[in-house]
C-alpha positions in Angstrom: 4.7 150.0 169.2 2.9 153.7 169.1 -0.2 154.7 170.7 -1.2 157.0 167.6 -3.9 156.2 165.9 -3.5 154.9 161.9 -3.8 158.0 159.5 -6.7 157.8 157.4 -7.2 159.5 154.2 -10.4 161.9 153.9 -12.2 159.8 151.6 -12.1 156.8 154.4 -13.8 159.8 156.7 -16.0 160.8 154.5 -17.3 157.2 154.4 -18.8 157.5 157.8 -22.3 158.7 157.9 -22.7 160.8 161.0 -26.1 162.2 161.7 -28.1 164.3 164.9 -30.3 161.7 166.5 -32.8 162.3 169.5 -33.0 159.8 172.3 -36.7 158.6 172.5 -36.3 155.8 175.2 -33.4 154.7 177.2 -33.1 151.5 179.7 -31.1 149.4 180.9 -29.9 146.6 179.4 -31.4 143.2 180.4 -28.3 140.9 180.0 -25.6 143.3 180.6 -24.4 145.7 183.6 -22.6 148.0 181.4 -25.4 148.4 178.7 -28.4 150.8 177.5 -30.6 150.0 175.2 -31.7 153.5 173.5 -34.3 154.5 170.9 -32.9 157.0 168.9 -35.1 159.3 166.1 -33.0 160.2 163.6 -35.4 162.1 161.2 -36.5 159.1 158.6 -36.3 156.1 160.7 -35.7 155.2 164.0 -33.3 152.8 165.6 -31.7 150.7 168.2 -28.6 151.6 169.7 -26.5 149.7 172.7 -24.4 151.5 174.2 -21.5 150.7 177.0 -22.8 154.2 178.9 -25.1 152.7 181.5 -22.3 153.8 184.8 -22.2 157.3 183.8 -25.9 158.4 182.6 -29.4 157.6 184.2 -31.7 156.4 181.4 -34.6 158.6 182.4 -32.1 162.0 182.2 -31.5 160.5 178.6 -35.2 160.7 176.7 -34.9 164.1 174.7 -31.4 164.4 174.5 -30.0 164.7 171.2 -26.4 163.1 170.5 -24.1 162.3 167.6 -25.1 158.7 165.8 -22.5 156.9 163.6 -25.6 156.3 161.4 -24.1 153.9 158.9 -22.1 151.1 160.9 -23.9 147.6 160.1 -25.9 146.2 162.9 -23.9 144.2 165.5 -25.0 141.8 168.1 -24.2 142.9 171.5 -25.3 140.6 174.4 -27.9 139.1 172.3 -29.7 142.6 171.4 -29.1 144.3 167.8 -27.6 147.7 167.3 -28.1 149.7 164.5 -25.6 152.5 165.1 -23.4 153.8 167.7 -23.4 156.4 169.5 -20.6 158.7 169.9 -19.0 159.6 173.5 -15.6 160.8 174.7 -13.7 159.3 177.7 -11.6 160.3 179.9 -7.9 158.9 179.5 -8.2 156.5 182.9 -12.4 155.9 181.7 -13.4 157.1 184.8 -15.6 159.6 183.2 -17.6 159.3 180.1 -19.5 162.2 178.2 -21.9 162.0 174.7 -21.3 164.1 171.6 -23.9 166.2 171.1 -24.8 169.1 169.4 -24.8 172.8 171.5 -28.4 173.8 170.2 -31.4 171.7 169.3 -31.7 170.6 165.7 -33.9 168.0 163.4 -32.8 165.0 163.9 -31.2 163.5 160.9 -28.9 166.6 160.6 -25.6 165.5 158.7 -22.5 166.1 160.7 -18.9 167.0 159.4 
């Protein structure tokens, strides 16, 4: 069995709707050690976003960031909250470090990215 990831084709990338979005609250999770629970402006609407990054950032040093949204991923239950979206982070091979995607100057929220 390989480790490689399955080949896609460009028109299954080009399916995935990524967009600039700025944080607007952050906090932790209620039910869930692992969990934020983020507020995320991205231009037209806003939205909900979990995300598993609650060991590596502070939610406070999170409000005003802008990161990468995977904008049109359906909703998903996780640990009875709703996210809309996910938000995209790299991790280090052995996940003891995690870091968010995000653009390298300030831009509207809602920007397309490719």
């Amino acid at each position: 069995m390989s480790d490689a990831p399955t080949q896609i084709q460009y028109d299954d990338f080009a399916k995935i709707d990524l967009r600039v979005g700025t944080v607007l609250t952050a906090e932790a999770h209620p039910n869930a050690d692992k969990l934020l629970v983020l507020t995320i402006d991205l231009g037209t609407e806003r939205r909900q976003i979990v995300a598993g990054i609650r060991a590596f950032y502070d939610p406070a040093a999170l409000v005003g960031r802008q990161v990468v949204v995977v904008a049109n991923l359906a909703p998903r239950a996780m640990r009875g909250m709703e996210s809309q979206g996910m938000v995209l982070a790299a991790s280090s091979t052995d996940k003891s470090a995690v870091v968010l995607v995000s653009p390298d100057k300030a831009i509207a929220p809602g920007a397309r990215v490719s």
